[in-house]
C-alpha positions in Angstrom: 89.9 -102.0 42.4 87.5 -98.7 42.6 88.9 -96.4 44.9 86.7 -93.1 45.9 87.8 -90.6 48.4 86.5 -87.1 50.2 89.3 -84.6 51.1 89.7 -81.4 52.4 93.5 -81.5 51.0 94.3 -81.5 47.2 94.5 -84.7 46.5 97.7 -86.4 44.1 95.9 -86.9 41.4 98.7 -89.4 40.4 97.7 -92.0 42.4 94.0 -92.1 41.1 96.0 -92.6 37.6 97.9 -95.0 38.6 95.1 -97.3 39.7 93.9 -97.3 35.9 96.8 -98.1 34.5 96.4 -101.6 34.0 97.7 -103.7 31.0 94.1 -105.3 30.2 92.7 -102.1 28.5 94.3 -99.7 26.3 93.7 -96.7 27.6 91.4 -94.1 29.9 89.3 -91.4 30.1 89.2 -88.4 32.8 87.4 -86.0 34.3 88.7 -82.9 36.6 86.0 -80.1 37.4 87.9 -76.5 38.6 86.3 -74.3 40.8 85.6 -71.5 37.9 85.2 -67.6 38.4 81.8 -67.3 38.1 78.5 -68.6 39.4 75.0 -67.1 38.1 76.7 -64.3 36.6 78.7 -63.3 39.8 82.5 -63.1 40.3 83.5 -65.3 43.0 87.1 -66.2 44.6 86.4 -69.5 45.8 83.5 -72.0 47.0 82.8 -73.7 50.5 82.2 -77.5 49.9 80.9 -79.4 52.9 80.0 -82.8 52.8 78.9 -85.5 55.5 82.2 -87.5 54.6 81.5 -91.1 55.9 77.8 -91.0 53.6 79.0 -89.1 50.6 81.8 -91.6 50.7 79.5 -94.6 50.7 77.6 -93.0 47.8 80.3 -92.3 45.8 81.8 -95.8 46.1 77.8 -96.8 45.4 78.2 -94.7 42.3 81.5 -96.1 41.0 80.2 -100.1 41.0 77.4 -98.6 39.6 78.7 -97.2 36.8 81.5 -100.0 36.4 78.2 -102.5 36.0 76.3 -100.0 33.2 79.2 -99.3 31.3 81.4 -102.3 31.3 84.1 -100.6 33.3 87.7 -102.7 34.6 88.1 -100.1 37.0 87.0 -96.6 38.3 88.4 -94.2 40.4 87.5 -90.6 41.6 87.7 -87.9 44.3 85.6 -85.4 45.6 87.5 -81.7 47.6 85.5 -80.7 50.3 86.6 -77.2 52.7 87.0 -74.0 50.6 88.5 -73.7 47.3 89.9 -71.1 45.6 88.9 -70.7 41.8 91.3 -72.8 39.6 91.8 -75.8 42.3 90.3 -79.1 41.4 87.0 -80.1 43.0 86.3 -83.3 41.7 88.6 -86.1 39.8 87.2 -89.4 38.2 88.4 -91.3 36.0 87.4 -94.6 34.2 89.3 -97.8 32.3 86.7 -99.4 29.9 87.1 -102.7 28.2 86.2 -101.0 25.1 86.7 -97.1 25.0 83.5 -96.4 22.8 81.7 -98.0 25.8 82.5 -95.5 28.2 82.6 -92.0 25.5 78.9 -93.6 25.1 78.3 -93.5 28.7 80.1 -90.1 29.2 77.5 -88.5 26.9 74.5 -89.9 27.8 
């Protein structure tokens, strides 16, 4: 099951983990992207993330078969903040369960 959501809360990140952890693959890799300190040489205390929830929704979920098809994938699951976030809160979370982890490292650097 892919599972792909838009919040404005911080999300459990637990339960995007738990959807990977299936006993057909040995293991997964993640993603989490922080809002950082900086942008274009600026200090900053946060960012304002809007989003047009029910489309980005239907393009991330477009995104996650997608890349369960290229990369030989099980499963796939990810989240996307939207509202403002201070720097140090998450702002994206994906993670992936490959059939065969070189599969998806390949994919993660290409």
């Amino acid at each position: 099951m892919n599972l792909f959501l838009m919040t404005e809360e911080p999300a459990d990140i637990s339960v995007f983990r738990e959807n990977l952890l299936r006993q057909d693959a040995g293991g997964f890799c993640s993603f989490e992207g922080w809002v950082r300190c900086t942008n274009d040489g600026r200090s900053v205390s946060g960012v304002e993330y809007v989003a047009f929830v029910p489309l980005a929704t239907s393009e991330g979920q477009a995104i996650l078969e997608e890349a369960q098809q290229r990369f030989n994938i099980i499963a796939v699951s990810a989240m996307h903040r939207t509202s403002y976030l201070r720097v140090g809160e998450i702002a994206v979370w994906i993670g992936a369960k490959p059939r065969i982890a070189m599969q998806l490292l390949k994919g993660a650097v290409t």
